[in-house]
N, C-alpha and C positions, 0 to 999 in steps of 0.2 A: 769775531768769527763771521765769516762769509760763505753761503751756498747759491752755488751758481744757478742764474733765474731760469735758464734754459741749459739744455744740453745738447751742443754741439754736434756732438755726434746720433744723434734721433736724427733720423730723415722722417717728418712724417707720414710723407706719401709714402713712402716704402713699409714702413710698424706698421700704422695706422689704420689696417685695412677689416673687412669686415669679418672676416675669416677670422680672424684672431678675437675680436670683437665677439661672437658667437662663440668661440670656443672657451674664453674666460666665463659666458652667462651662462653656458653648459656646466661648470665647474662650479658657480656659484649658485647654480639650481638648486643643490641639494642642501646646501646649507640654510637656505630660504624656506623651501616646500616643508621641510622636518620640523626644524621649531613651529612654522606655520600650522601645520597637522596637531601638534603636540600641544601650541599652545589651546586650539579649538579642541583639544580634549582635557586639557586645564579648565576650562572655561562648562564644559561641559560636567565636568566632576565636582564643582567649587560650588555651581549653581542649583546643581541638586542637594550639596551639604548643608549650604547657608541658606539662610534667610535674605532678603531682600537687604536691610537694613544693614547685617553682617558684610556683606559682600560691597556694598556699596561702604563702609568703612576701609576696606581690603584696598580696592579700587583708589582713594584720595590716598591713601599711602603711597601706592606706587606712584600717580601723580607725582605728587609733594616730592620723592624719592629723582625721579626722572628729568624737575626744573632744577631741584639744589645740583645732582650731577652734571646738568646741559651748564650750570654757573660756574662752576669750580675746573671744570675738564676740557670744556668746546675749546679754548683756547687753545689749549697744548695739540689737541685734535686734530683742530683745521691745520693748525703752523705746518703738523709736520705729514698731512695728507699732503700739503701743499708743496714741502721741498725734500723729501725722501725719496718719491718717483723720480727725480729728477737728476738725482747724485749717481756717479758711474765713479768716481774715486773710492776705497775702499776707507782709505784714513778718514775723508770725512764723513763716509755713513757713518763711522765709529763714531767720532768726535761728534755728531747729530746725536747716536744714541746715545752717549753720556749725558747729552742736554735733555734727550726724553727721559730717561731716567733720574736725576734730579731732578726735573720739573713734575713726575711722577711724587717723587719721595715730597715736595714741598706743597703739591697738592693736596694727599694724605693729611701729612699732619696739620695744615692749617684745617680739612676738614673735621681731625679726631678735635682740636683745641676749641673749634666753632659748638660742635655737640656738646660737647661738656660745658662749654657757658649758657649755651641756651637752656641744657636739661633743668636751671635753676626754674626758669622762668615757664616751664612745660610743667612741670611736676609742682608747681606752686598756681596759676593759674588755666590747666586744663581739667577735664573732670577723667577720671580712674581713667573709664574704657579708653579715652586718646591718649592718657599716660601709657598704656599698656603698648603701644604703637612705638611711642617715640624712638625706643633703642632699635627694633630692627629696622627699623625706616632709616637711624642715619647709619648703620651699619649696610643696608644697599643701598645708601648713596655713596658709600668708601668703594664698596664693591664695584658697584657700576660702574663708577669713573675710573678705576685699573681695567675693567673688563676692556669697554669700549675702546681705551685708549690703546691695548694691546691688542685688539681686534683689526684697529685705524692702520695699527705699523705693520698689519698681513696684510690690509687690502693694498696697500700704498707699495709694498713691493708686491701686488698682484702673485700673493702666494694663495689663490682663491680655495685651495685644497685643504690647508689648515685653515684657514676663515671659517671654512662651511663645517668641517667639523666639531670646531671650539664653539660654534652656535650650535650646532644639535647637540652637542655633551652637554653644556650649558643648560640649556630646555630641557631635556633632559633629568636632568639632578634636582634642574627645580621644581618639577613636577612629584620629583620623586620624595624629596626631601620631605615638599611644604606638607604631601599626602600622611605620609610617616608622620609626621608632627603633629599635623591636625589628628588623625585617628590614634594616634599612640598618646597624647599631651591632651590636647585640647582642642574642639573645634570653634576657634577663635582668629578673629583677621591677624592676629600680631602673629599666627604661628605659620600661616601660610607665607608671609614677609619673611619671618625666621629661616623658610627653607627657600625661596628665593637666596637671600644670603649663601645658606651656605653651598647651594648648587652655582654659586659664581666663584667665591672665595675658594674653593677647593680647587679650581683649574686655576687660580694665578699664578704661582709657582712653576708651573709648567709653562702655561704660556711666555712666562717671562724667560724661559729657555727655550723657547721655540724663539724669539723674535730677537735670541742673542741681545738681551740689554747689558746692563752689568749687574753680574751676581751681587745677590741681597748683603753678602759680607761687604763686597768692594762698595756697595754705597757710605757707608759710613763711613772708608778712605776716599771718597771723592773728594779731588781738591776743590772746592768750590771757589775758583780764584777769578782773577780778571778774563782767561777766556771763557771759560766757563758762563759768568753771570755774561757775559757778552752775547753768548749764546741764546740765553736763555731771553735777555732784552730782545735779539731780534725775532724771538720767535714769537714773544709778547707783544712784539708791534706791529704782525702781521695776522695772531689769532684775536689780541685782546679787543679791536674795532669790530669782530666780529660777535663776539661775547653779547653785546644787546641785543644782534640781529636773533641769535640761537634762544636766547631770554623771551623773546617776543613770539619766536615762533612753536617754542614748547608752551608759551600760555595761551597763544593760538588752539594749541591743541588738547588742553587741559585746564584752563578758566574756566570752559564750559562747567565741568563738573563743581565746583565752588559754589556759581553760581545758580547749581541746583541744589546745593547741599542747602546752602543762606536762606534760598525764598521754598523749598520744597521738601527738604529732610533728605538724610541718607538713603533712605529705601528709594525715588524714584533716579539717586545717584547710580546705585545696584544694576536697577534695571533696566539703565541707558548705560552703564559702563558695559555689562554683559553682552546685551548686542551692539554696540562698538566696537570689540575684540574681537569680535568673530570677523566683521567687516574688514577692518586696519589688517588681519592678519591676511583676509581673501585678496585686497590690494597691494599689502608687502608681496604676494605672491609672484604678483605683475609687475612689479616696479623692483624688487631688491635684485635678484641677479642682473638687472640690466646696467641701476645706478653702478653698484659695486663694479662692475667690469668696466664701464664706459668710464667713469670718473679719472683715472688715472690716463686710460687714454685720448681724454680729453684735456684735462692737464697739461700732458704733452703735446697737444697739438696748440692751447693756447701760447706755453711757453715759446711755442717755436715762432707764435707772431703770425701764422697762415691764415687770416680771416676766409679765405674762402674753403679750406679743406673744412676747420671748426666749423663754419655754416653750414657745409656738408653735412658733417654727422650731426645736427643737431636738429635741423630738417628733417632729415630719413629717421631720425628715433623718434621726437617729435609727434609724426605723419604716426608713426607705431604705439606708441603711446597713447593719442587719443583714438585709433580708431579699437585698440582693445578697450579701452576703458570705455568707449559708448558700448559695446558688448555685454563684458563686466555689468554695468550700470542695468542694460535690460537683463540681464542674469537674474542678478539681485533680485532687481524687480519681479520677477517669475515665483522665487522660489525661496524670499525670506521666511516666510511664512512656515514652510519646511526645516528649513535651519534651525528655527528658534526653536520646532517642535522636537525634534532628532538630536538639537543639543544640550539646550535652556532648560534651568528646571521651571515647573510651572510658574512661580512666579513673573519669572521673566518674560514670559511670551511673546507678553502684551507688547511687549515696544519690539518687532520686527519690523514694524509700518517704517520707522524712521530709519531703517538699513538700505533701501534705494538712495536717498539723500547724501548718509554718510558715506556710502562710494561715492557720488556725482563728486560731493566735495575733497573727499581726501583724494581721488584721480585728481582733481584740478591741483592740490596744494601737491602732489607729487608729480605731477607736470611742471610746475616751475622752480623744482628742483633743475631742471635742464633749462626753462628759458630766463631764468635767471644768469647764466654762465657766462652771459658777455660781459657784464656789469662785475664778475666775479674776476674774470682774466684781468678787465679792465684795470682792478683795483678802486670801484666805485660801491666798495661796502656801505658808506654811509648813505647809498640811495635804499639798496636792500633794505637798511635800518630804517628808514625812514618808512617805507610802503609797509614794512613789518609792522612797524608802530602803528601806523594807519590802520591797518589791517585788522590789528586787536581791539582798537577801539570798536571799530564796523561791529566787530562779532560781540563785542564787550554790551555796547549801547544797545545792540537788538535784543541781545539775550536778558538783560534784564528786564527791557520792558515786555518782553515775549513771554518769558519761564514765569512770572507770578501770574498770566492771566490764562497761557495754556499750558503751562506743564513742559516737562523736560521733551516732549516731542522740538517743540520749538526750537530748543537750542541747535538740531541739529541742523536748522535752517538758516540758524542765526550762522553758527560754523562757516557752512557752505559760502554765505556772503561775502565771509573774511575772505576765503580760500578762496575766491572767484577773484575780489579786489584787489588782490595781491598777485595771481598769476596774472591780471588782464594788463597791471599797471609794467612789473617786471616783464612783460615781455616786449611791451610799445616800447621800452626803454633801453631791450636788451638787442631788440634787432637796430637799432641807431648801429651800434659797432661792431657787431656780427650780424651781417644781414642772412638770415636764413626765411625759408619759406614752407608755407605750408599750405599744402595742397584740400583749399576748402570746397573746392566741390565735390572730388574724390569724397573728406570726409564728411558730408552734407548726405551725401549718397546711402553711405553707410548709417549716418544717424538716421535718416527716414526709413530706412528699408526696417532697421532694428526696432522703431516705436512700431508699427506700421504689423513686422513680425510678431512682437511680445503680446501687443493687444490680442491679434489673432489665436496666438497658442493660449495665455488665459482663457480666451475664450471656449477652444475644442477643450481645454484638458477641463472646463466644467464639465463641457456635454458629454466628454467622456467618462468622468471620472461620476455623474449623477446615474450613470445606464452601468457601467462596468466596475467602480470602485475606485479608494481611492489608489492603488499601488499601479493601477491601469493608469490613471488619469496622469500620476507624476513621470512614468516611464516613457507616455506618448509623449508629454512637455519636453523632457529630456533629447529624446529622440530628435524631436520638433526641432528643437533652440540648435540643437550643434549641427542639422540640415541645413538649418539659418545662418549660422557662422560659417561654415565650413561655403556655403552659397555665395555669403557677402564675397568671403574674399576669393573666389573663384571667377564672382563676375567682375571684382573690380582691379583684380590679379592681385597676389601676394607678392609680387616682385614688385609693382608699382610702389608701394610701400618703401621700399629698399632699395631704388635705384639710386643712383648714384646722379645726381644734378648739377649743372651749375645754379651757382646763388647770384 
């Protein structure tokens, strides 16, 4: 079975414009900002229930839960992010979604067959409290990996309407769920994973009729024959190279916690996963409507072969991306200190210090989500895999020697490293074949005005906040910072940003 690598009929000059672009990150605003809100009131509710110790138990679950499904799923993920935007015939969207669909059903059961052999090996050498874990940890990695992957087949037909709301139901139910469980059951990390579960697993049946697979009977008449596995081989040989790079980059973003659990205990896991959530979700904030929209129409523009339009957009997003994230970045910096107090329960406070960091770093590692892209069109995944690989080591090697002598603040420096040596090296690599540009004095401008600002406003909202209180002192800062933004980009114009250049 064969899907065509390009489609003919896409003019990209003509789709591919910025108007439509904007009007898809409109649509997928809301499904981003919701669970984002929902989940910083997760995180706000869990860390007043538990204990430090509890929660950072909570916390390696969902890790653990997040790399078994990036192993099991990425593949079928990427295959068909990558050639479903693409198909304009109706027979072979079909004949694709038979292949997602048994590639679905054979994911499942190799993951039900994989839990049941290990549960020997958990329940014989773990102690109680992580036996107690085990089942709904692989029960949301079953979940996760239907969710995602029926998630993957909305954004890919840029249905951004159902996307955004199957994320806020989803958030939702599992907010609702784990709560009910925890106060009705037990207030224990296995029960808050319990309702994660079943706030996913309650939408697949639906989803699975929103994104027209084949009904749950006809899988069991699927012919599984020669076009069929044929299918499913080429989908395997365009996700499965990616499978290490997705491996590398979820322990990129989750070693961390291991290796504070090894040399430090669960409790300062707790209270570095605590405020990392709050962070990751303030940055999906900035980055998910934009990937979700852009991705497909960038897809299309790489199939079509236009090195200079793809430069285009990757440029003007680029220029957009870092000059929010230095923003973001002095945000943070202003006003962690508030967050942790307005969300964290007291234990957690303490570690807002390292929420300026883990922005600087997750903006970089969600920056090269985009300057990665030429190396992606390319077909030069095993460079990805490689700077990936590289990457974990950097963060791997610091964090150890870091985390036993300072404490889990470090790792989030160790993180950063990774996530700097991997956008800096991906993107020397990535303008070789799309050469795109970025305009560093513009954002040079904007970085200095923004340090240059933050210090200043820290400083008034003391003086203010020592003579008038503190509720003065936060609304001056407030005021202050979005005088500042709204300033930056006024002097350095919001349109420059978005022009349209040659590369």
């Amino acid at each position: 079975m064969k899907w065509p690598e390009r489609n003919p009929k896409m003019d990209c000059h003509n789709e591919l414009n910025y108007g439509s672009l904007l009007k898809k990150v409109m649509e997928y605003a809301p499904g981003s900002l919701l669970p984002a809100l929902l989940g910083l009131l997760s995180a706000a509710v869990f860390t007043h229930i538990f204990a430090a110790f509890e929660y950072g138990r909570y916390s390696l679950a969902l890790s653990i839960a997040a790399f078994a499904s990036v192993a099991a799923a990425a593949w079928l993920q990427t295959s068909l992010a990558r050639y479903l935007p693409s198909l304009q015939d109706q027979g072979e969207i079909n004949k694709l979604k038979e292949c997602i669909a048994g590639g679905l059903a054979l994911i499942v059961g190799a993951e039900a067959i994989l839990a049941v052999i290990m549960a020997y090996g958990v329940y014989l050498f773990q102690p109680p409290g992580w036996q107690d874990l085990y089942l709904p940890t692989a029960g949301l990695i079953i979940s996760s990996s239907l969710f995602t992957s029926l998630s993957v087949v909305l954004q890919a037909e840029m249905r951004a309407r159902e996307y955004s709301r199957y994320n806020i139901l989803t958030t939702g139910l599992k907010l609702l769920f784990s709560l009910t469980f925890v106060l009705l059951v037990a207030p224990k990390a296995e029960w808050i994973v319990y309702g994660a579960v079943a706030g996913t697993i309650i939408l697949i049946p639906v989803m699975w009729r929103e994104t027209k697979l084949l009904p749950f009977g006809s899988l069991l008449q699927l012919k599984m024959d020669r076009p069929f596995w044929s299918g499913i081989k080429r989908l395997a040989a365009y996700g499965l190279p990616m499978i290490g790079w997705y491996l590398a980059v979820a322990l990129l973003g989750t070693g961390d916690r291991y290796v504070i659990q090894w040399f430090r205990g669960a409790a300062e896991v707790g209270i570095y996963s605590a405020n990392y959530v709050l962070i990751t979700g303030a940055v999906g904030l900035l980055n998910a409507p934009v990937i979700l929209a852009a991705h497909p129409f960038l897809m299309k523009a790489g199939s079509e072969g236009d090195r200079r339009q793809t430069g285009r957009w990757l440029g003007n997003i680029i220029d957009w991306f870092i000059a929010a994230g230095i923003l973001l970045t002095g945000f943070i910096w202003l006003f962690s200190g508030d967050f942790a107090q307005w969300f964290l329960g007291p234990q957690f406070r303490e570690g807002h210090v390292i929420m300026p960091v883990i922005t600087a770093g997750y903006v970089a590692f969600q920056l090269s989500m985009y300057t990665h892209k030429p190396l992606e069109f390319a077909g030069k995944t095993h460079v990805m895999l490689i700077v990936a690989v590289l990457a974990v080591v950097v963060s791997a090697v610091l964090n150890i020697y870091l985390v036993p002598r300072m404490g889990y603040g470090a790792s989030a420096y160790a993180v950063l490293a990774g996530y700097l040596f991997y956008n800096i090296i991906v993107s020397y690599a990535g303008r070789k074949m799309v050469p795109w540009q970025v305009r560093w004095q513009l954002l040079a401008g904007i970085t200095a005005i923004t340090i240059l600002g933050s210090i200043f406003i820290a400083y008034e909202r003391n003086s203010i906040q020592s003579q008038w209180g503190y509720a003065a002192g936060i609304i001056a800062a407030a005021i202050q910072f979005l005088l500042l933004g709204g300033g930056i980009f006024y002097l350095f114009g919001f349109r420059k940003l978005f022009n349209v250049r040659p590369t």
